[in-house]
N, C-alpha and C positions, 0 to 999 in steps of 0.2 A: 945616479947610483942608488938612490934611495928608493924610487920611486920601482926600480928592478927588483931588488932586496921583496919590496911588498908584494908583487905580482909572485917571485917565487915563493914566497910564501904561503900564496894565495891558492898556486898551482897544487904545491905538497900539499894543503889539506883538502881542496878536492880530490887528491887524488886517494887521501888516505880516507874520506868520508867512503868514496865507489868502492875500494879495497873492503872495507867491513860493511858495505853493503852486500858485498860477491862474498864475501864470509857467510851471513846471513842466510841467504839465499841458499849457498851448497850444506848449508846446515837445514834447514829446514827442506826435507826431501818429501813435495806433494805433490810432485809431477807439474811438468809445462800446462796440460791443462787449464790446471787452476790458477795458474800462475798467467796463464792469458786471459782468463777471465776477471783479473782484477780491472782492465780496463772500462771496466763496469760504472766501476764508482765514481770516475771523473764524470761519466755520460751521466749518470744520473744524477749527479748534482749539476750538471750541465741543467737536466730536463726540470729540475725540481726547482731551480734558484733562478733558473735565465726563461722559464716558458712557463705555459700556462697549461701542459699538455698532462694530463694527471694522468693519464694513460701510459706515457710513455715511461712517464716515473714511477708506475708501479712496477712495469716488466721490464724497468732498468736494473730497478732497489733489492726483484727481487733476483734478477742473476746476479747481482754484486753479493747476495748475501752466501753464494754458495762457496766462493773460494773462504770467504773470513770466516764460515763453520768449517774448511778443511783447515785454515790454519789456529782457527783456537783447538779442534779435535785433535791436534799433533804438539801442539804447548801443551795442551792437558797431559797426553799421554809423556811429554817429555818429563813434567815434572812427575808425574807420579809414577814415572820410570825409578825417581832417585829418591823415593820418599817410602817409611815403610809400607806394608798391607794395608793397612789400615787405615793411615793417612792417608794413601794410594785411593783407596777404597772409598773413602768419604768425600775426596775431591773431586773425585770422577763425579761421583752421584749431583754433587753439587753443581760444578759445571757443563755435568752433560748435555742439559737441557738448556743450558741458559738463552740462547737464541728463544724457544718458545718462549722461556720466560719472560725477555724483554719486548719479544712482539706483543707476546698479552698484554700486558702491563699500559702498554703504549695504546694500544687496541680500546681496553678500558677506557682511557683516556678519554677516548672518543666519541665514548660509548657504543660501542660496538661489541655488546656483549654476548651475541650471539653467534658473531663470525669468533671470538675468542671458546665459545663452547665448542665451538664445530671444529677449530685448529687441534684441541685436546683431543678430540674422542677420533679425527681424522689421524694423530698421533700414535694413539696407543693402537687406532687398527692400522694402520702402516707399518712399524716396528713388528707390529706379529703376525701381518700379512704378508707384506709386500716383501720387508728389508729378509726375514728369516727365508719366503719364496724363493726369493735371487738365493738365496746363499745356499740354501739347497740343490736349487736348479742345477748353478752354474758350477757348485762342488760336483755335484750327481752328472756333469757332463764330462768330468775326467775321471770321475771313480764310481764306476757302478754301481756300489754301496757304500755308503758312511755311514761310522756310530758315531753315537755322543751318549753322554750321563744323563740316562731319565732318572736321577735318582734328585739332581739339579734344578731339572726338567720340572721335577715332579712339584718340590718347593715354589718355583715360577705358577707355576699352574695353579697350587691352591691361592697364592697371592692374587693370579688375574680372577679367580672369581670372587673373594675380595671385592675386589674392583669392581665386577658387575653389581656384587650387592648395594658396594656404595655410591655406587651414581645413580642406581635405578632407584633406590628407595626411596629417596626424597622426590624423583619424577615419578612415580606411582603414587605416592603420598600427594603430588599437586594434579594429580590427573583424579583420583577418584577424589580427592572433598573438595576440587576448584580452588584450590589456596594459591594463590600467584603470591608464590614466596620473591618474587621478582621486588616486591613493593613493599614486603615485611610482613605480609597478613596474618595473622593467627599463626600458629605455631609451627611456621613453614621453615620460615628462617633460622629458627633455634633450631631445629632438625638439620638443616644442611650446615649450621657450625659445629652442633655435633657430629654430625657424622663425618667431618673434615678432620675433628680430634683423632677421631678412633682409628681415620687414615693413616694420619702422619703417624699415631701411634705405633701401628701393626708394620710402619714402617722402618721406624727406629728399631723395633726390636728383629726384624729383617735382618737392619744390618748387623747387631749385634750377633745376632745370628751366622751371619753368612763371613764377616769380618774377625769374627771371636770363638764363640762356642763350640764351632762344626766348621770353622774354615777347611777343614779338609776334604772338605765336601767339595770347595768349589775351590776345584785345583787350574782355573781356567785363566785368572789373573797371572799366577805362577808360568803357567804355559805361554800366556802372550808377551811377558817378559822374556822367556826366551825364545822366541819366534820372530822378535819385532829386531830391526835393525838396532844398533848398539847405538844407544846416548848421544847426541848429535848438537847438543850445547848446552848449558850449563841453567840452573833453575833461574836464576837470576836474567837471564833471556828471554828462557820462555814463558814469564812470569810477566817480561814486558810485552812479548807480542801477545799473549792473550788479553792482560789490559788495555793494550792497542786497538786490536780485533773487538772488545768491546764496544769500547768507545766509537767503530767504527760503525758496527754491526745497531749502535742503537742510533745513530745516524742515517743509519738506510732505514732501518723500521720504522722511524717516524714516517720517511719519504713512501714506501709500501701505506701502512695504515693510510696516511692523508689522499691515497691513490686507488685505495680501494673500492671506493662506489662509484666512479667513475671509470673503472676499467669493469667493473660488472656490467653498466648501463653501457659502455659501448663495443666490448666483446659479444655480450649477451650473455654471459651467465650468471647464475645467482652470487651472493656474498657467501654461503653456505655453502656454495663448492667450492669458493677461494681458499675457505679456510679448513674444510675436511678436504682438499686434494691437494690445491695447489701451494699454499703455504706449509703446509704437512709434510707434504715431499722435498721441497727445496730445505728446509729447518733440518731434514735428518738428513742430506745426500751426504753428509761427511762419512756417518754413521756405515748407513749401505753401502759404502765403497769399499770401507773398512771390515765390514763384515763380508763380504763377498771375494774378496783377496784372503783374509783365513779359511772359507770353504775352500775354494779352490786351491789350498796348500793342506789340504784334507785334517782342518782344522776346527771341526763343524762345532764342538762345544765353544768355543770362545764366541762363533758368529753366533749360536743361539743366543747364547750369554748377551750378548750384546742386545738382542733383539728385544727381550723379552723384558732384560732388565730395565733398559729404557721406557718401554711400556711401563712398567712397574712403577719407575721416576715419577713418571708424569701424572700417573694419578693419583700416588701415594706421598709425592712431594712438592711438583706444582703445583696441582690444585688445589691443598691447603693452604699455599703462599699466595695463592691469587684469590682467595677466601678471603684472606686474614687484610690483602690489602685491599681488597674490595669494601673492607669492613670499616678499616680505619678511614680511608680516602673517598668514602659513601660511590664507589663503583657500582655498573649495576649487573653483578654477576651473584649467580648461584649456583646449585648443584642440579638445577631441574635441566632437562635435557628432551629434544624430540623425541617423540615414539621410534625413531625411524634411527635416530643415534643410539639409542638403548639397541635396538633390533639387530643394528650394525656388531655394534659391542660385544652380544651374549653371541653373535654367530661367529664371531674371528675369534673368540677365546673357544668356544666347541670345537671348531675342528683343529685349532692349535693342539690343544688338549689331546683330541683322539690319536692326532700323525701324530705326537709323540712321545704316545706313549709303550712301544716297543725300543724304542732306543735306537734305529736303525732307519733309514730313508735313502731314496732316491729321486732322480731328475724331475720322473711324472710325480711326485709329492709338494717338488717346490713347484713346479706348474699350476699344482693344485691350488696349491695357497694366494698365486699371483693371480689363478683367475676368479677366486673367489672377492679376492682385490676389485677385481674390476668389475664386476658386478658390480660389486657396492661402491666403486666411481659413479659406475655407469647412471647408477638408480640416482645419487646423490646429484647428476646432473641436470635430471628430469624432477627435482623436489623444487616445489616455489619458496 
């Protein structure tokens, strides 16, 4: 009798653990997709812990990372669904990136501080290339013409040259007097901490900016608020799956990093296009999907918003976070950058800049931006 009593017992809570798993699950809405692709993560800790196959564990580690960026991208937005602007606003910023940011970090580790230059500046031209192309593209193939706010626009823009200034200045500064600030030389290093202040600086007051002063300006957060399906579980949830999804996420990036020079050496391609293409792309795929479903709901200021501002993140917030622990943890990262990633850089913020600044686009515009993308795949995959 007893021995029955425990088994039902045993039955009722498995059955009530699956119940709030199927709870879960129809709450978090990211489509079957992603939701197939977590099979991932078994295979790659398969390939990581039972073989020796470094290869297979990098292009396990990195499809596994793409569902755990859709489901931290939908915790995030979940809680900052229930939280005010501004909090809203800060969080996002915080963990939008955080997949870059744990890959770098890890990356560093390894020292691999040039595949981590190349993931940043493959970043910031992805976001303003590729991710805002599709969203035009694919907006512009159901509506002949969409606007959006170049007045939004126009703030993003002066921000990304910014951006140009601060990353090219300190790689000019080590190209014309030969300072390999890599190693601390003469006053190379002090140049790229400060000009990492004046980043984060111009960032902070971004947000103040855009979150406080003149929030009326960017009425885009407000709009995806009501655009985005209604609240679908409570902060305290998605507070865990995002800590979950961390935790998981910096588990596969170790498995990626430790698999990286070995999937170079036996695909054949450089480490520098791992990390300006292929880590670049899968890190934002949450992002682009996101943005390309509000184009296509003729929603075009939030996907830019998205696009740009991410861009923005990344140079203006990661890369003084991965400065600063570079600094403390003697990593061997700086601000100098190839000729050929500056070149990249100043060319996807020009013609960003030019398509938008009439406030208005279609289908051959996002074309344009995707294949200026590929160009600079292209060229990046013929660089040693």
């Amino acid at each position: 009798m007893i021995p029955f009593i425990v088994t039902k017992k045993k039955m009722e809570s498995n059955v009530h653990f699956f119940t709030v798993i199927q709870r879960i699950i129809r709450a978090i809405r990211i489509g079957k997709f992603f939701y197939g692709m977590l099979i991932f993560i078994p295979i790659s800790i398969y390939f990581a812990l039972f073989t020796d196959n470094k290869t297979m564990t990098f292009i396990t580690s990195i499809l596994s990372i793409i569902p755990l960026a859709r489901f931290m991208g939908y915790a995030t937005k979940e809680i900052s669904l229930q939280t005010n602007p501004t909090v809203s606003g800060l969080f996002s910023a915080t963990f939008g990136n955080a997949i870059e940011l744990i890959i770098a970090i890890i990356a560093l580790s390894k020292g691999l501080a040039m595949v981590v230059q190349a993931s940043i500046i493959g970043s910031i031209i992805g976001n303003m290339l590729l991710l805002v192309g599709l969203s035009i593209f694919f907006g512009g193939l159901r509506y002949k013409n969409q606007r959006f706010n170049n007045e939004t626009i126009a703030v993003s823009s002066t921000m990304l040259i910014i951006v140009i200034a601060g990353l090219s200045i300190p790689s000019v500064y080590n190209f014309l007097f030969d300072v390999n600030i890599m190693k601390g030389e003469n006053h190379g290093q002090m140049l790229g901490i400060a000009v990492a202040v004046v980043l984060a600086g111009i960032y902070i007051a971004g947000l103040i900016f855009s979150l406080r002063t003149h929030k009326d300006l960017f009425d885009a957060s407000d709009e995806m608020k009501a655009t985005h399906e209604k609240v679908t579980m409570s902060v305290r949830l998605a507070a865990f799956i995002l800590l979950l999804s961390i935790v998981i996420v910096s588990i596969e990036s170790e498995f990626l990093v430790t698999g990286i020079e070995s999937a170079a050496e036996t695909i054949g391609i450089t480490k520098t296009f791992i990390g300006i293409v292929i880590i670049a792309i899968i890190t934002n795929i949450a992002e682009k999907t996101t943005a390309v479903h509000f184009a296509r709901e003729n929603k075009l200021d939030i996907s830019i918003e998205i696009g740009l501002s991410s861009a923005i993140q990344i140079a203006l917030f990661v890369i003084p976070i991965l400065l600063l622990i570079s600094q403390i943890f003697g990593f061997n990262f700086s601000l100098v950058f190839t000729p050929f990633e500056i070149l990249a850089l100043i060319l996807a913020v020009l013609i960003v800049n030019y398509l938008s600044a009439d406030g208005r686009c279609n289908w051959l515009e996002g074309a344009q931006l995707i294949s200026v993308y590929a160009i600079i795949a292209i060229a990046f995959f013929f660089v040693p």
